[in-house]
Structure formats: structure tokens, C-alpha cells
N, C-alpha and C positions, 0 to 999 in steps of 0.2 A: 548511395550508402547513407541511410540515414543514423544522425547522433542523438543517439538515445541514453540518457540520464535514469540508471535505475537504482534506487535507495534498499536498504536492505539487502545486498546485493551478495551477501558471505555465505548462505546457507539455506536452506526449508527451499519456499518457493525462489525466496529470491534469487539463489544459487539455479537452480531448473530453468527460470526465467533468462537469465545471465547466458546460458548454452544454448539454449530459443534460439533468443533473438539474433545470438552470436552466429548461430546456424543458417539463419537466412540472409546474411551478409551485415547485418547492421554493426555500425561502430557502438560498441558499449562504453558509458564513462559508470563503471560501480564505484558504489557506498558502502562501509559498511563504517560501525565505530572506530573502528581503529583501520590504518593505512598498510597493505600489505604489497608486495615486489611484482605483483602482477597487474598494477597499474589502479588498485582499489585507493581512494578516496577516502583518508580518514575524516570521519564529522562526529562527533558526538553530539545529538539531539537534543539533551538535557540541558545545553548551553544555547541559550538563545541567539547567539552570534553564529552557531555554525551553520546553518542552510545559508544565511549570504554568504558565507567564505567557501562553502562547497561550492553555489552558485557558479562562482567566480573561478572556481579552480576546473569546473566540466568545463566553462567554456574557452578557458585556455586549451584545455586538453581536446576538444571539439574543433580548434580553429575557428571558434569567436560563432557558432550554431549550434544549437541542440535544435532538435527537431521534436523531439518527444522525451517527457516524461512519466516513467513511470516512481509514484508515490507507494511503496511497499516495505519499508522499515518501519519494525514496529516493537512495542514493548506490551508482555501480556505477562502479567503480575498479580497475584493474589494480595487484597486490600480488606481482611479483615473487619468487620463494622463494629468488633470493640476493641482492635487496637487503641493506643492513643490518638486524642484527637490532633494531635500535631504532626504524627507521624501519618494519619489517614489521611491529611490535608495534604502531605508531602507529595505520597504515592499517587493521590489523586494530581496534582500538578504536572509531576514528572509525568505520567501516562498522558497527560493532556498535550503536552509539548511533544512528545516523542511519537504519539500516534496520531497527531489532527493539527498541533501550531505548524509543528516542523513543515507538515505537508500543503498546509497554508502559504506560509510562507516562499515555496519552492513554486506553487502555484503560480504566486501572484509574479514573480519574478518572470515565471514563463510565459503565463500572458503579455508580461509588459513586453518582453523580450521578442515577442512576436508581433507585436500593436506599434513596436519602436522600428521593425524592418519591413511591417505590412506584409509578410507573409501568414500563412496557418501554421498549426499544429494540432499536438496530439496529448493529453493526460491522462494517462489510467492508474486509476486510485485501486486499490488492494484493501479493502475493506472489510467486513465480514456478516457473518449470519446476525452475529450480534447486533449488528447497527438497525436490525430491521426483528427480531424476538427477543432483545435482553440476552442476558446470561445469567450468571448463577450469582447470589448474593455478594461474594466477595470481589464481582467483576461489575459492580457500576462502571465505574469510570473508565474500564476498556468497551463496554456497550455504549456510554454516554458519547465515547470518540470517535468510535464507527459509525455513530447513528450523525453525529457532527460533520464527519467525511462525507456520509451521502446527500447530504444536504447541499455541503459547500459542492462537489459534483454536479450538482441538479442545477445549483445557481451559475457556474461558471458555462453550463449545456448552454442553458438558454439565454445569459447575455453575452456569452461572445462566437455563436454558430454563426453569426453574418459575416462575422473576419476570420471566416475557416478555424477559429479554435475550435475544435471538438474533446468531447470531456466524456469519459467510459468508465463504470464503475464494475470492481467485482466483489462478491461476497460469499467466500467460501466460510463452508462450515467447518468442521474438525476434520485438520489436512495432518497430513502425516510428517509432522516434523520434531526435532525437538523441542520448538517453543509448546506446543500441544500436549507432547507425551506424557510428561510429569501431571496436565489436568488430565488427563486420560484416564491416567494411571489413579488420580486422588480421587476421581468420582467415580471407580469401580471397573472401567475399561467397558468387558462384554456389556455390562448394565447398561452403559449410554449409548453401546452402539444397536441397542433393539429399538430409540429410536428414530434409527435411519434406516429407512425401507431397502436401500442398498444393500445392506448391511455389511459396509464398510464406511471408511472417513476417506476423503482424497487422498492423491497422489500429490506431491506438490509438482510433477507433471505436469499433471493435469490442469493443474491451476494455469502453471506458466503457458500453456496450448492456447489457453483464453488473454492470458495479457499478451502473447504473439501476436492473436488478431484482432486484438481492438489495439494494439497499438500500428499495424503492420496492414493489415488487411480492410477492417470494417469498416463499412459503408458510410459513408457523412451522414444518411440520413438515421443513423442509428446514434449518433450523438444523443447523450443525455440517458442512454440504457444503464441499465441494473441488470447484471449477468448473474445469477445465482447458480454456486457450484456447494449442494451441501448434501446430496444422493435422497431428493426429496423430505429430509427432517424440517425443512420451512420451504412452503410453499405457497404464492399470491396470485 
């Protein structure tokens, strides 16, 4: 029964993800911001102290192992380019910490955490289309943190595959959730979904099907992949 550490863990994907993994036996330690009676992990992201105190509180709740993390809390926020420039500076910060520090930091923790018992593991990062096309003007900074998750994914693949860390990224495009719905909804709904050849947006099912098996399933040698789920609107 493996313990698996999954952030964002209240609702969209993450909630879909949470019933997965739950599904094929694995012990779940969820996150979400706030702490709820079903055993969820309050952390708020915005504070740069709470990924160590989460840390520290899965692996109590784990019996001192996580085996896998999945990085999948996230903040998707419109940043205006003539708000103020103190206020643009802000939302850019908070999106930087809550989409790409936070999951830095939870990283690096599980590496050591694994390098400290000489065992492997497993990260799967929850990224997006954006990290790999942009987005739309008022989402730099959630495209700048995606495009920064896939990176750090690529570098943690390739330095620590020899001590069984493996590291899996995915990048969905416009899933069906409520963090989505409201840009959906602002840039016209039918309009953006002519362009996805699908012509639909994900499931967050679906999504969670792909972090089951790359955290559960996929192959060693598949360490350091990019899974794109976005019904063909970016394709490499």
C-alpha cells in the first residue's frame, strides 16, 4: 500500500485524483488550504512555511514514508497588465509560490527524503498546456509557473533516475473544473472550444487516470515524460 502525498486534493482534478488512487488501494495523505474531518491537511501555499509543516504532518500521518508525490495544487488567477504595478507584482508572487515554489519545495523534500533511506520513488507534477504555449495576456505568470514546473520535472528526471527517483509530468489543457469555468466562461466558452479538435475540454477523470499511472503504474523507463491531455489544441 503505497503513501502517496497529494496537494490540491479538495476538488477539479484533484478531488478525481484522491478516488483513483484511493481505488487501487493506495494510502492518500490530501491537501488542500484548509484542513477538513476526512483526514485533509490544511497548508496554505501563500506562506512560505507551509510545504515543510505539510511535509512533516504526511509523514506522521504515513508512519514516517511517502512513497509518492503528487504536486497538483494550484492557483489560476487573472493578473491584469495595467492593474497596479504593486498589486501585479503581488499576484505575480503569490501565483509563483502557490503554483511552482510550493512544489519545489515538497520536491526537494522528497528527494532528500528518499536519498536519506536509499530507497526510490515517484513525483508527478500536474502542470499544463500553458507551460508549453502560453496563455492569454492576463495569465503570464500562471504560463511563466507551468513552463518553471516542467523544467524543474526534466531536471529532477535526469539527476536522480540512478537512485530510482522517477519524475512524470502532465499537461492538461482546459479540464472541466471550477478553477477553468469562470475563464471559460470570460473568453466566450463555444469560441475556445473550436480550438480543440476534440471538441471538448477534459474530464478531470481523465486527468486523474494519467496521474494513477504515472504515479502507480509507469514504467522507469518512462521517467522524465511529458503526458499531454488537452484533445489535440497543442500538439509536439
Amino acid at each position: 500500500m503505497p503513501h502517496i502525498l497529494l496537494t490540491g486534493a479538495s476538488r477539479g482534478i484533484g478531488k478525481a485524483a484522491r478516488a483513483a488512487l484511493t481505488a487501487r488501494g493506495a494510502s492518500v495523505i490530501p491537501q488542500a488550504t484548509r484542513a477538513a474531518a476526512d483526514g485533509t491537511i490544511g497548508a496554505d501555499f501563500s506562506d512560505s512555511l507551509a510545504p515543510q509543516a505539510l511535509w512533516q504532518a504526511a509523514l506522521e500521518a504515513a508512519g514516517g514514508s511517502i512513497d509518492v508525490l503528487v504536486n497538483n495544487a494550484g492557483l489560476f488567477a487573472a493578473n491584469p497588465l495595467d492593474t497596479l504595478d504593486s498589486d501585479w507584482l503581488g499576484a505575480w508572487e503569490e501565483t509563483m509560490r502557490i503554483n511552482l515554489t510550493a512544489a519545489a519545495q515538497l520536491s526537494r523534500f522528497a528527494v532528500r527524503h528518499w536519498q536519506e533511506r536509499g530507497v526510490g520513488g515517484r513525483i508527478v507534477h500536474v502542470a499544463s498546456r500553458a507551460g508549453h504555449r502560453g496563455d492569454s495576456p492576463q495569465h503570464w505568470h500562471y504560463a511563466a509557473a507551468k513552463g518553471g514546473m516542467l523544467a524543474m520535472h526534466k531536471t529532477i528526471a535526469r539527476q536522480y533516475a540512478a537512485d530510482g527517483i522517477l519524475s512524470f509530468a502532465i499537461t492538461p489543457g482546459f479540464t472541466d473544473t471550477a478553477m477553468a469555468g469562470d475563464y471559460l466562461a470570460s473568453r466566450g466558452g463555444a469560441g475556445l472550444l473550436a480550438d480543440i479538435p476534440l471538441g471538448r475540454v477534459a474530464t478531470p477523470e481523465e486527468v486523474a487516470k494519467i496521474i494513477e499511472f504515472c504515479a502507480l503504474d509507469a514504467p522507469p523507463s518512462m521517467t522524465g515524460a511529458t503526458i499531454d491531455a488537452n484533445g489535440a489544441s497543442y500538439v509536439r
